[in-house]
C-alpha positions in Angstrom: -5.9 27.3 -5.1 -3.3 24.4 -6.4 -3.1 21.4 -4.8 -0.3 22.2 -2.7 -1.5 24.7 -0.9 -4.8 23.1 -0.5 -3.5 20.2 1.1 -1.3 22.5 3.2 -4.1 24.6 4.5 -6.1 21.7 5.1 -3.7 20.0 7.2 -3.4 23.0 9.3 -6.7 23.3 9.9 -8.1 20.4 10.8 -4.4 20.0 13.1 -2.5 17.9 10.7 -4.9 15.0 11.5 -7.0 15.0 8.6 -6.5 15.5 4.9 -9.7 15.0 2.4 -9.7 14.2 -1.3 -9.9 17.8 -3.4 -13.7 18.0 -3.7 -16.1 20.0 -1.6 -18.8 17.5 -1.1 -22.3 18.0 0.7 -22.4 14.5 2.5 -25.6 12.4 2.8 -25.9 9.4 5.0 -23.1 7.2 5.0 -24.7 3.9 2.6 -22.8 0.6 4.0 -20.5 -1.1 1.2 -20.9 -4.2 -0.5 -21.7 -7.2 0.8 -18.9 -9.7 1.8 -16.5 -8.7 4.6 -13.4 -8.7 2.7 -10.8 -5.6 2.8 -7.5 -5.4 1.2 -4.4 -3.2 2.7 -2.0 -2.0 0.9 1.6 -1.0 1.7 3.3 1.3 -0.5 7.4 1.2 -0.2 8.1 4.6 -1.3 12.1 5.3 -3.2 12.2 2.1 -5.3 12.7 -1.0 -2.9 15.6 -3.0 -4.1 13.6 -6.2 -4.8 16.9 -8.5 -5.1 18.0 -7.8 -1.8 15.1 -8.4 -0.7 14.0 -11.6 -2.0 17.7 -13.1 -2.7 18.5 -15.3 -5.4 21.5 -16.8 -2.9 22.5 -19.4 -6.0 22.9 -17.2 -8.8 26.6 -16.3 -9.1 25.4 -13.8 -11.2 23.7 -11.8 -8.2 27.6 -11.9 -6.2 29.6 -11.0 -9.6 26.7 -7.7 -10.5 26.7 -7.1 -6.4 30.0 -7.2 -5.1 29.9 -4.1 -2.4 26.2 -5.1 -1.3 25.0 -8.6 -2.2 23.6 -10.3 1.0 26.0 -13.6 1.4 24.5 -17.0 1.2 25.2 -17.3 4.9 23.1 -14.4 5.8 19.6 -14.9 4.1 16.6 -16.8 5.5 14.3 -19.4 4.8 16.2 -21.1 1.5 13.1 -21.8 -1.1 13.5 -22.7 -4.7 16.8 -21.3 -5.0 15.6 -17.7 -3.2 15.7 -16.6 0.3 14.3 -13.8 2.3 16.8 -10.6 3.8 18.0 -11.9 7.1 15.8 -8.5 8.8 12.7 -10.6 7.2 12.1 -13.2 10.2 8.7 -12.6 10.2 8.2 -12.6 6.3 10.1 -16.0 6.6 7.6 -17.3 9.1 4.3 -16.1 7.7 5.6 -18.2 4.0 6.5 -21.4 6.3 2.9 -20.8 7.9 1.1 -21.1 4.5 0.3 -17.6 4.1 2.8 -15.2 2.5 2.8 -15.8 -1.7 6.1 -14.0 -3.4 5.2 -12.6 -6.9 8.2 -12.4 -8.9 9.3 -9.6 -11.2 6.3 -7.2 -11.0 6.9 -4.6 -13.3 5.0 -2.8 -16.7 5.8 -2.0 -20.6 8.4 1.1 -21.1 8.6 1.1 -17.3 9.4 4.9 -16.3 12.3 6.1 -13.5 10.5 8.8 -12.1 9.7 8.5 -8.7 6.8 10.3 -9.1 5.7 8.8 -12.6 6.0 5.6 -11.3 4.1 5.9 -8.3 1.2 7.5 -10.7 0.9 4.9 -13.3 1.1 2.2 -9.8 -1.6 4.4 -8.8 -3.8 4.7 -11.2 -3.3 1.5 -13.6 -2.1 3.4 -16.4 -0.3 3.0 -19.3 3.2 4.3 -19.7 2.6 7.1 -21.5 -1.4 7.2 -20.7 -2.6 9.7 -17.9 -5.9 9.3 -15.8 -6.9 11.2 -13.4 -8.8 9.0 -10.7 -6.9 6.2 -9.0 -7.6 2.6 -9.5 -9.0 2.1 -6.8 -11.3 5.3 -6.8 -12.8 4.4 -9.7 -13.3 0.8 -8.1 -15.7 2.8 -5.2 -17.2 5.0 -7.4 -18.6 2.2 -9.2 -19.1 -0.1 -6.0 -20.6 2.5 -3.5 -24.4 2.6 -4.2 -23.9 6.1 -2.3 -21.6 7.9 -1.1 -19.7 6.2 1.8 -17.0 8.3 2.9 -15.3 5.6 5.1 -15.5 3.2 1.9 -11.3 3.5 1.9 -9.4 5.1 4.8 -5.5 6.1 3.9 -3.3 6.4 6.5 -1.0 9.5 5.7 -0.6 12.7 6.4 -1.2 13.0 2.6 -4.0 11.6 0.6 -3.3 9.6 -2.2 -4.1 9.2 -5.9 -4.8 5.4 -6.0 -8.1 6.4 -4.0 -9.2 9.5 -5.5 -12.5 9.1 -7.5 -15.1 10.9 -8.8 -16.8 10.7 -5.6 -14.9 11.4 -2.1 -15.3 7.9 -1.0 -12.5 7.9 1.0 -10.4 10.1 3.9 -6.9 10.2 4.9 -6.4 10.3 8.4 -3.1 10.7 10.5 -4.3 9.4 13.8 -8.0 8.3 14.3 -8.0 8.3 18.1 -7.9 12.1 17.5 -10.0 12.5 14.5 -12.7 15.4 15.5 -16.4 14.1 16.0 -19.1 15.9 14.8 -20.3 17.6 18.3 -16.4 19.1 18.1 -17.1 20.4 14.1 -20.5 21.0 14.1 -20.3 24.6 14.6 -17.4 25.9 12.4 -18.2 29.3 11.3 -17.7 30.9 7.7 -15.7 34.1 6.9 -15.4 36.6 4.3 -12.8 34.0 2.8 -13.9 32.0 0.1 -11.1 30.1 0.0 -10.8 29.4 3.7 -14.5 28.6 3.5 -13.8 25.7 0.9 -11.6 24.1 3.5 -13.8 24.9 6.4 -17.1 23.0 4.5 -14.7 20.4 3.7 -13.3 19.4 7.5 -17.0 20.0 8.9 -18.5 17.7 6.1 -15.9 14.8 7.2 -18.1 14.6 10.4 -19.8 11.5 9.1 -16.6 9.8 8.6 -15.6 10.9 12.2 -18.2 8.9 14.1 -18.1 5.7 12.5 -14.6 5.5 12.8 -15.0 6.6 16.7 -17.5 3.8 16.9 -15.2 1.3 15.3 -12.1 2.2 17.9 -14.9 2.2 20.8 -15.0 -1.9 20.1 -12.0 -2.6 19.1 -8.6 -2.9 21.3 -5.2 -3.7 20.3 -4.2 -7.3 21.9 -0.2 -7.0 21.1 2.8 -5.2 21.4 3.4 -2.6 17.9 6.9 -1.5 17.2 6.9 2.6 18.1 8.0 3.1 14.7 5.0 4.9 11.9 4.2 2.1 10.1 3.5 0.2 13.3 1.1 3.0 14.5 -0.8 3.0 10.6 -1.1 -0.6 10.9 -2.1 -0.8 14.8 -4.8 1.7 13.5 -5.8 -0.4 10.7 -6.3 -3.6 12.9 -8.3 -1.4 15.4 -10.5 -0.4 12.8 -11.2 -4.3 10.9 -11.5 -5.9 14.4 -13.8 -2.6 14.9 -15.8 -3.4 11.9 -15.7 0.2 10.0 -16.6 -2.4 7.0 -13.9 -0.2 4.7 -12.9 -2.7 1.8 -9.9 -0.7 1.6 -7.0 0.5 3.4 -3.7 1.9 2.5 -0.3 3.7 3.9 3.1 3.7 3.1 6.3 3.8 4.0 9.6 6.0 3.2 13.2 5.4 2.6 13.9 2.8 0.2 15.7 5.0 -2.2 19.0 3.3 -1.2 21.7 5.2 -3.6 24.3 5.4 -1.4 25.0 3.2 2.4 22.4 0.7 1.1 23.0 -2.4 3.6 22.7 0.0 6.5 19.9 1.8 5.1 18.0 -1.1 3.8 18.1 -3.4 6.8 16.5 -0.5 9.1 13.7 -0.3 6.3 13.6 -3.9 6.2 13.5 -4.1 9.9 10.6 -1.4 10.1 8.8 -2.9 7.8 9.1 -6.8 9.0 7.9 -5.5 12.8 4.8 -3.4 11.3 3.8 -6.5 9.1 4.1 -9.3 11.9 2.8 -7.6 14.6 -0.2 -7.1 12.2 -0.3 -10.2 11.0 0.0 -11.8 14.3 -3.1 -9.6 15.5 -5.5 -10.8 12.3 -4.4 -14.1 13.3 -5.6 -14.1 16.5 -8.6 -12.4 16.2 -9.4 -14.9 13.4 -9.8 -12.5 10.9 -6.8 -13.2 8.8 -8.6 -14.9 5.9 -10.7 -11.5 5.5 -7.9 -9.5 5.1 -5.5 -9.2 2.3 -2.3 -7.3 2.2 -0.9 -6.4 -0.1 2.9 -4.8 -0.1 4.7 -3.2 -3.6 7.4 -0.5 -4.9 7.2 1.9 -7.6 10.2 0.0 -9.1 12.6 -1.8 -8.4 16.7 -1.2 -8.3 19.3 -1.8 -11.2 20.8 -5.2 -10.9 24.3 -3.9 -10.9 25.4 -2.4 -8.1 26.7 1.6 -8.1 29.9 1.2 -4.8 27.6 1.5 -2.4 24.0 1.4 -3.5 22.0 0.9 -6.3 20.3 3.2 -9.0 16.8 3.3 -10.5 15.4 0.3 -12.1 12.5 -1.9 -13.0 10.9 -5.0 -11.5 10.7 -6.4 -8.3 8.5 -8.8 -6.1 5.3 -8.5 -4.5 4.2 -9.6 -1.4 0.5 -10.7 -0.8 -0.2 -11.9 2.8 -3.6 -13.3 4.3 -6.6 -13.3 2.6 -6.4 -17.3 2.2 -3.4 -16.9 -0.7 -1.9 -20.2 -1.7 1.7 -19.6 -0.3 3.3 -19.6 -2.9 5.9 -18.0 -5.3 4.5 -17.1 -8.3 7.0 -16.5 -11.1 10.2 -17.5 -12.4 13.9 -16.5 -10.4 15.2 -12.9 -11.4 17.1 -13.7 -15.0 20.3 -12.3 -14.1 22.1 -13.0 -17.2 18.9 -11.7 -19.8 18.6 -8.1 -18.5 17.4 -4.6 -20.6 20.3 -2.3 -20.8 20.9 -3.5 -16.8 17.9 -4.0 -15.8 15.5 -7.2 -15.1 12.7 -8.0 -17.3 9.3 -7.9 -16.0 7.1 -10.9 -16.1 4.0 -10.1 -14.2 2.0 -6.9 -15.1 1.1 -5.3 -12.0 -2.6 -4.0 -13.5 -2.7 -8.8 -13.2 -2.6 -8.6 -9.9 -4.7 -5.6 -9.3 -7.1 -7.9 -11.6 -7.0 -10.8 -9.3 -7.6 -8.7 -6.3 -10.4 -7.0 -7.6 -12.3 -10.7 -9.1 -11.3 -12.8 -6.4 -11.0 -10.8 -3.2 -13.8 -7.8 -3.6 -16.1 -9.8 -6.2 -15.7 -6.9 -8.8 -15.2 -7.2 -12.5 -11.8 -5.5 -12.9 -13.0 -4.6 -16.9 -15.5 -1.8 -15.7 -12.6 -0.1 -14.8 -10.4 -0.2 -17.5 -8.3 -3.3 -16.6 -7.3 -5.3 -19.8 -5.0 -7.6 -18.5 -5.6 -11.1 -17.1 -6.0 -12.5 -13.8 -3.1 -14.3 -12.3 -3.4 -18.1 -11.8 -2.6 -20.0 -8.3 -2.4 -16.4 -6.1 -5.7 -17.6 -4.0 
C-alpha cells in the first residue's frame, strides 16, 4: 500500500478526522513528556510567501524600481522600524512587535536553496541538506529521543494530512482535523477485523489512536475558548491549539499550516486575503495566550518554504529564496534579527540568505525545549539575541 492510498483510506475511515503517522503501533500507556511546560507552534505558509511584501523595505528604491506592478507604497505599510515596515493587512503583527513580543528574522534561507515546492518543504522539514535526504522529520527525531515512552500526544498536527517534520521512528504524534470530534475509546473499542489485511492495517491503526483520544477529550473538557476566532481554517487550527495548552495536553509541540501563498499571478489581491487570514488566526491566538497568562510558555513560530524572486513577473512573483521569520511569545526579545534584504547584491535575482534556518531550529530546541540540538544531527549554531 503507497502512501497515498494509505493516507486516503485512513482518512475515510476514521471520517476525515484523523490521519496517523504510517506505522502500525501496539500503544502502551501514554508516558507524560519532559519536564518544563514549554510548547512551540508552528505555522507553515505553504506556495512560497513573498517575504518582501511582507516585511517591506519602504526605503529601498531598489524594492519600487524591481516592483513596479506590486510593491506596497510607502504610504501603505505599517509600523516603520529600522528602515522596514509590516504589510498594511499585518495590524496585529504590528502590535504584538510594539508590545515587546514579535522578533523578525531576516533572510532565512539555506546553501544551494532548491525551487521545488515540495523539495523545499522536505529539507524545511526534516533539516536537511540540499542534496541530503532523511527520512524522519526534525522534529520526530527530537521526540523519539525526548519521550522516555511512547507518548502519542507528545506533537499534535493540525491537518487533514500528517506531516513529515513530525514523523519519527516512533508514532509520537497524530494529526487531527477537528478534536471536538475525535472518537474516544468507548466509540473504537470494538472495531472488528476482516478477511482484509490491508483494511485491517488501517483498522488497528484508528483503534490504537484511542489513547490519544482521551487525553485530548480531557484537555477540551477544561479548557474553553474566551474570544472571538475568525471562521476562516487557520482560526479553527489555532482555536484548537489554545484549547488544548490552556487544557494542559502537555504536547511540547504543535503544528498546522496554511495554503495560498503561491502568488504568480494577481498577487496584491491574493496576498492581502492570505495576509489578512493569517494576521486574524495569529492575534486572536495571541490575544488568548495573553490573557490566560500563558504567553511566555508558548512559542510560535511562523516560516515559508522559500521566499519570492525580488523582481517582479507583471503581476506576481516567481520562485525564490529567502525570507523572514516570525517568532512570537515564548519571552523572545522583540527584535529584528538580521540585516535589511540587499536589494542591490542578489544571486542571479534572488536574495542571499543570511540566517540558516537548521540556527533557528537550534535555538528553539536549546533554549525553548532544553534539548541539545547536536543529538539530532544539527551542526549549525544557535542564534544570538532571539530569547
Amino acid at each position: 500500500m503507497n502512501r497515498r492510498n494509505f493516507l486516503s483510506l485512513t482518512g475515510t475511515l476514521t471520517g476525515g478526522l484523523l490521519i496517523l503517522p504510517d506505522f502500525l503501533h501496539a500503544f502502551g500507556n501514554q508516558t507524560q513528556l519532559i519536564q518544563g511546560n514549554s510548547s512551540v507552534v508552528f505555522i507553515q505558509l505553504n506556495g512560497g510567501n513573498d517575504g518582501l511584501n511582507t516585511f517591506i523595505p519602504f526605503e529601498n528604491e531598489l524594492y519600487y524600481n524591481l516592483r513596479p506592478k506590486i510593491a506596497i507604497s510607502k504610504n501603505e505599510v505599517i509600523s516603520k522600524n529600522k528602515s522596514m515596515a509590516f504589510h498594511p493587512a499585518l495590524k496585529g503583527f504590528a502590535t504584538m512587535q510594539q508590545n515587546g513580543h514579535l522578533s523578525v528574522i531576516q533572510n532565512v534561507g539555506y546553501p544551494e536553496p532548491n525551487r521545488s515546492h515540495f523539495r523545499s518543504q522536505e529539507i524545511w522539514q526534516t533539516a536537511s541538506a540540499s542534496d541530503q535526504y532523511i527520512n524522519e522529520g526534525w522534529l520526530g527525531r527530537y521526540l523519539d529521543l525526548q519521550c522516555v515512552e511512547h507518548a502519542p500526544t507528545a506533537g499534535i498536527n493540525l491537518d487533514n494530512i500528517d506531516n513529515l517534520a513530525l514523523k519519527g521512528v516512533e508514532p509520537n504524534f497524530i494529526t487531527v482535523k477537528d478534536p471536538n470530534r475525535f472518537k474516544s475509546k468507548s466509540e473504537t473499542e470494538n472495531i472488528q477485523l476482516s478477511d482484509n489485511p490491508q483494511l485491517d492495517f488501517v483498522r488497528k491503526i484508528a483503534n490504537s489512536v484511542t489513547e490519544g483520544a482521551d487525553e485530548i477529550q480531557k484537555a477540551l473538557n477544561q479548557s474553553k475558548t474566551e474570544i472571538n476566532y475568525p471562521k476562516t481554517q487557520l482560526g479553527k487550527n489555532l482555536e484548537w491549539i489554545a484549547r488544548l495548552v490552556k487544557g494542559n495536553l502537555n504536547s511540547k509541540v504543535y503544528y498546522t499550516s496554511q495554503n495560498g501563498y503561491d502568488t504568480h499571478d494577481n498577487q496584491l489581491a491574493i496576498h492581502s486575503n492570505k495576509l489578512t487570514e493569517l494576521n486574524d488566526a495569529i492575534f486572536s491566538f495571541y490575544t488568548e495566550l495573553k490573557q490566560a497568562n500563558l504567553l511566555q510558555n508558548v512559542t510560535i513560530v511562523i516560516f515559508s518554504e522559500f521566499g519570492r524572486r525580488v523582481k517582479d513577473n507583471g503581476n506576481g512573483t516567481d520562485h525564490g529564496t529567502a525570507a523572514p521569520m516570525f517568532i512570537i511569545g515564548g519571552n523572545n526579545k522583540g527584535t529584528i534579527i538580521g540585516k535589511n534584504p540587499n536589494l542591490s547584491n542578489l544571486d542571479n535575482g534572488d536574495l542571499i540568505f543570511e540566517t540558516d534556518f537548521r540556527s533557528v531550529y537550534a535555538t528553539i530546541l536549546e533554549q525553548k525545549l532544553q534539548f541539545d540540538y547536536t543529538k539530532i544531527g544539527i551542526k549549525n549554531q544557535i542564534l544570538n539575541g532571539l530569547f
